[in-house]
N, C-alpha and C positions, 0 to 999 in steps of 0.2 A: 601898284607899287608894293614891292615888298619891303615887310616891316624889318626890321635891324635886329637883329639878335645880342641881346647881353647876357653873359652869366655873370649873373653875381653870388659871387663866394661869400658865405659868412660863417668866421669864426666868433668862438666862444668868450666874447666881451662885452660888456654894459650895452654901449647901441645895440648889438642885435635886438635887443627887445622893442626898438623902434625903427627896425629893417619897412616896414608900412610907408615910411617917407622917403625913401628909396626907392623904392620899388613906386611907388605915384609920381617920383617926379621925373623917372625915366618913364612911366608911360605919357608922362607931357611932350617927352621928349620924342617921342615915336618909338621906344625900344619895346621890344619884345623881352620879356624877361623870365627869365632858367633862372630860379635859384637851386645852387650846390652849397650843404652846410656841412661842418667839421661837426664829428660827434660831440664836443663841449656845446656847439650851440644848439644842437637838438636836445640835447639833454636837459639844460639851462634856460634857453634863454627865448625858443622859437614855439609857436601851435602853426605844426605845418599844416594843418586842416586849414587855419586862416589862411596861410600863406597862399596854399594851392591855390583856394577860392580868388583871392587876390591879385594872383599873375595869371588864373586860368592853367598853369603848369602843374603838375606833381611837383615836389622840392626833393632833388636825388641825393641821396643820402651815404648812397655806397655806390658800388661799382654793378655797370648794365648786368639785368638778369635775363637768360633767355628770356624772348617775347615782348621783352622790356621795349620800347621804344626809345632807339640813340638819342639822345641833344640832337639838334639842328648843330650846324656850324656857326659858330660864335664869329661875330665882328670886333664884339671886345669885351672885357672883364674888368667887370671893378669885384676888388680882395676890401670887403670892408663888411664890420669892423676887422682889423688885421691884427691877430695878437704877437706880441713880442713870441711865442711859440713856433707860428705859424710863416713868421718873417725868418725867422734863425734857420728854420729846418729845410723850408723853401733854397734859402741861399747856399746852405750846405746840400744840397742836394738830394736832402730825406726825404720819399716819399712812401709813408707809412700810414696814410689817411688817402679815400681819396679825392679830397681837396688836394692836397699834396702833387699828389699824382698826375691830376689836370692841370696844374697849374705848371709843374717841370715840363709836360708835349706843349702848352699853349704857348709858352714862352719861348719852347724850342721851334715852334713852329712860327713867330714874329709873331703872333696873334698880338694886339694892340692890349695892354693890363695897366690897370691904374690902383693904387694899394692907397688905402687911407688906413694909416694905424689907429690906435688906441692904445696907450701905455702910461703907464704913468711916469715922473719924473726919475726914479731909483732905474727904473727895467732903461729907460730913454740915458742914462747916464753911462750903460754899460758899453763899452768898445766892441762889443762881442755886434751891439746892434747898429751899432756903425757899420762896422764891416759888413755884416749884412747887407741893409741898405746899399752901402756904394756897391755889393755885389749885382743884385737885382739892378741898380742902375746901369751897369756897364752892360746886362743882359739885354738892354732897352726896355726895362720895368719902370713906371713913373709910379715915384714913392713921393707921396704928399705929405711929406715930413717935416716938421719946423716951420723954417719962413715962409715956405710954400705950401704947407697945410697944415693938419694938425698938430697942435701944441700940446705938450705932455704936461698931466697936470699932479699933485701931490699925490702921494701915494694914500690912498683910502678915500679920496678923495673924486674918483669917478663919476659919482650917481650926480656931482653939483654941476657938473658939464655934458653932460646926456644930451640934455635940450638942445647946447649949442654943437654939437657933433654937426660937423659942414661935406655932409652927404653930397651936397653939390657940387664940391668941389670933385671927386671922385669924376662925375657925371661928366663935367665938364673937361678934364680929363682924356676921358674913353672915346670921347667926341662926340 
C-alpha cells in the first residue's frame, strides 16, 4: 500500500516551534510527510536538521533546484500554523514566497487544504481577515477558524496557548 502524501506548510507563528506533534500524529495517521516552510518560520521558529531526521524528508524552503528531487504529489495540505500574513496574501492572490506559490497551483488544482490559524484577537478582529477567510472558503479551502477551530487569543498573549494549539483538528480535516 502506498503511504498518503501530506505537505505541510508552516508559517512563522508561536506553534511552529512545536511542528513535532504534527508531524507524529500524522505519522499515526499513515501520512507521509513534506514539510514546506515560509521564511519567518526558518528563521524563527524551526531546526530543519530535526525536522528532516523526523519526517525522513529534506524540509523545502524555496523553489526546486536542478537535481533537486520534486515533491511527490500531495493528497492533502494542512497550512498550519497559518499567520494572519499568510492568509491575507494567499486570498489576494500574492505569491511572493514559495509557500505562497504552492499553495495558489494546490488550490487551483482542488488538491484537498486544511488551514489552522494562529492569530491573536486585534489581527482576528480585522475585516480584512474575514474576507480572507470566506475567500479561501469559497475556493474549497477548509479554514479552521472560530467555532470550528481555533480560537484567537489576547494579543501578547500567544506563548499561554502553545500547548493547547489543536493540530488535530487540521489532521482531521485533510483526512
Amino acid at each position: 500500500m502506498t503511504e498518503r502524501v501530506l505537505y505541510l506548510m508552516i508559517c512563522g507563528a508561536g506553534p511552529a516551534d512545536h511542528v513535532d506533534v504534527a508531524v507524529d500524529l500524522a505519522h499515526e495517521r499513515g501520512w507521509s510527510v513534506h514539510c514546506v516552510a515560509t521564511p519567518a518560520a526558518v528563521e524563527h521558529f524551526l531546526d530543519l536538521d530535526e525536522l528532516e531526521h523526523r519526517t525522513g524528508h529534506p524540509v523545502r524552503t524555496g523553489y526546486q533546484r536542478q537535481g533537486q528531487p520534486a515533491l511527490p504529489k500531495a493528497d492533502a495540505v494542512v497550512v498550519a500554523p497559518a499567520t494572519y500574513n499568510t492568509i491575507n496574501k494567499w486570498a489576494a492572490g500574492i505569491a511572493d514566497t514559495y509557500v505562497l506559490t504552492q499553495l495558489a497551483e494546490l488550490t487551483g488544482l482542488g488538491v484537498p487544504i486544511a488551514v489552522l490559524p494562529f492569530v491573536n484577537t486585534a489581527l482576528a478582529a480585522n475585516p480584512v481577515l474575514h474576507r480572507s477567510v470566506d475567500a479561501l472558503r469559497a475556493a474549497g479551502v477548509k479554514v479552521l477558524f472560530g467555532e470550528d477551530g481555533f480560537r484567537p487569543h489576547p494579543p501578547r498573549t500567544g506563548s499561554s496557548v502553545m500547548s493547547a494549539y489543536p493540530w488535530h483538528l487540521a489532521l482531521d480535516a485533510a483526512g
